[in-house]
C-alpha positions as CSV (number, residue, x, y, z in Angstrom):
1,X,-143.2,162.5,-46.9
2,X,-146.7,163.6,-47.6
3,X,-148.9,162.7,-51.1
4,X,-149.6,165.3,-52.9
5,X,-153.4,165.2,-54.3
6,X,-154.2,165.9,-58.1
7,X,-157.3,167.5,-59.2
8,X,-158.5,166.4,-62.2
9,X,-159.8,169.0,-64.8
10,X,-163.3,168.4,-66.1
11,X,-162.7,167.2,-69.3
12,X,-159.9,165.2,-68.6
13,X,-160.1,161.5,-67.4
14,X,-157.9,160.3,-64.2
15,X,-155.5,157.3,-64.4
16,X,-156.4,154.3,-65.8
17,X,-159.2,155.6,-67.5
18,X,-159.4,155.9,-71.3
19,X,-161.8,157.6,-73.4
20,X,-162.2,154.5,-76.0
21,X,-163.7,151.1,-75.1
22,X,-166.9,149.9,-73.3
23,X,-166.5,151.8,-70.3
24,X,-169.3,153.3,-67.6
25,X,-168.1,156.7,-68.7
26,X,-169.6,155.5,-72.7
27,X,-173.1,153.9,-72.1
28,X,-176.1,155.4,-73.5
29,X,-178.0,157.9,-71.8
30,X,-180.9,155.9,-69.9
31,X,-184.0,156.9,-70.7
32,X,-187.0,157.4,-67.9
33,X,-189.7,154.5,-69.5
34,X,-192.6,156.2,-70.2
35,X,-195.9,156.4,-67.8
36,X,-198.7,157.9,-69.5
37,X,-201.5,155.7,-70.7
38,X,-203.2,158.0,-72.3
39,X,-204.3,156.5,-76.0
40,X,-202.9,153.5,-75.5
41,X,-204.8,150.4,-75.4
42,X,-204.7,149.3,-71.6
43,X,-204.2,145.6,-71.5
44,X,-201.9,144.5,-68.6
45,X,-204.6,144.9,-65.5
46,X,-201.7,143.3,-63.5
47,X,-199.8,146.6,-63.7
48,X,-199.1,148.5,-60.2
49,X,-200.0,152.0,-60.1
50,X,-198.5,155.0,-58.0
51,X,-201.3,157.2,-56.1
52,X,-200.8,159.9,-59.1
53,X,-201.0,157.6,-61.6
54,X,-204.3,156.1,-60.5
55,X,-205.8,159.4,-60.2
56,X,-204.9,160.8,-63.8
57,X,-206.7,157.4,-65.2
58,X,-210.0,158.4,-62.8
59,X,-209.7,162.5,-63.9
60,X,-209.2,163.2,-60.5
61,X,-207.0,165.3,-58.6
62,X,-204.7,163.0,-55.5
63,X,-205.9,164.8,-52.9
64,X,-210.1,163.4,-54.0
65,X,-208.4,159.7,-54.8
66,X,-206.5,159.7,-51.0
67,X,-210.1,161.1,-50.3
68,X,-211.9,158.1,-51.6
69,X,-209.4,155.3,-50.5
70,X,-210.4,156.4,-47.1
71,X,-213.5,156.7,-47.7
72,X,-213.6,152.9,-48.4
73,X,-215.0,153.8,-52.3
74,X,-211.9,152.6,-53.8
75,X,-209.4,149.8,-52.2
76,X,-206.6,149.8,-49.7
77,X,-203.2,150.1,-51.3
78,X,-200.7,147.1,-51.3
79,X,-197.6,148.8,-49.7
80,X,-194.5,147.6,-51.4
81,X,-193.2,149.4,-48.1
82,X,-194.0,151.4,-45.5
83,X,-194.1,154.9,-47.6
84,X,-194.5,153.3,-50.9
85,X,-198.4,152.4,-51.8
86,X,-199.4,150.9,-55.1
87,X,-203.1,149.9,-56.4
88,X,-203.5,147.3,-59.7
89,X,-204.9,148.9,-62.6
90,X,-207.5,146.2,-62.6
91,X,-208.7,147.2,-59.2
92,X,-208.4,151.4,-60.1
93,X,-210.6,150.6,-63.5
94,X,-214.2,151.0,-63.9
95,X,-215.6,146.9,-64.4
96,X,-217.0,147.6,-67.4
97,X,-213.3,148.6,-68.9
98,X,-211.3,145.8,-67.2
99,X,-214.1,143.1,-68.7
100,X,-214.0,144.9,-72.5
101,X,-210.3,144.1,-72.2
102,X,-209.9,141.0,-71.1
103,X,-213.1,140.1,-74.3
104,X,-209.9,141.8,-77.0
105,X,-206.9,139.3,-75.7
């Protein structure tokens, strides 16, 4: 004899799962941590930066920042992997901002 499959309705829960208790279905909604630096007081120069990331801090659009890194006027990437390139802030910063905030901690 054959099984017969049940749909489940949205809205209702299949077997075995309750709408009360600590559940997966009752976590918080995650919320995406935020990137911007943009008035905030830039103190970690150990922080890894994606290619967009480290252009908005130089006003530049990605294609001139890809531009430069070839170029040889800013440094190579560290490649977490193979299509996954990230630069340190302290190495994306002017000098003269990385020294002023290393003199405030």
């Amino acid at each position: 004899m054959a099984k017969l499959k049940t749909k489940v309705r949205s809205g209702q829960r299949g077997p075995g799962k309750s709408s009360s208790g600590d559940g997966p279905g009752n976590r918080p909604a995650e919320t995406k941590p935020e990137t911007s630096m943009v008035g905030k007081g830039i103190t970690d120069n150990l922080r890894y930066l994606k290619a967009q990331e480290a252009a908005d801090l130089r006003n530049q659009g990605l294609s001139s920042f890809w531009r430069q890194v070839q170029r040889g006027e800013l440094p190579q990437p560290y490649r977490v992997s193979p299509q996954c390139p990230r630069w340190l802030l302290s190495d994306i910063l002017p000098k003269k901002v990385t020294a002023a905030n290393d003199n405030e901690a």
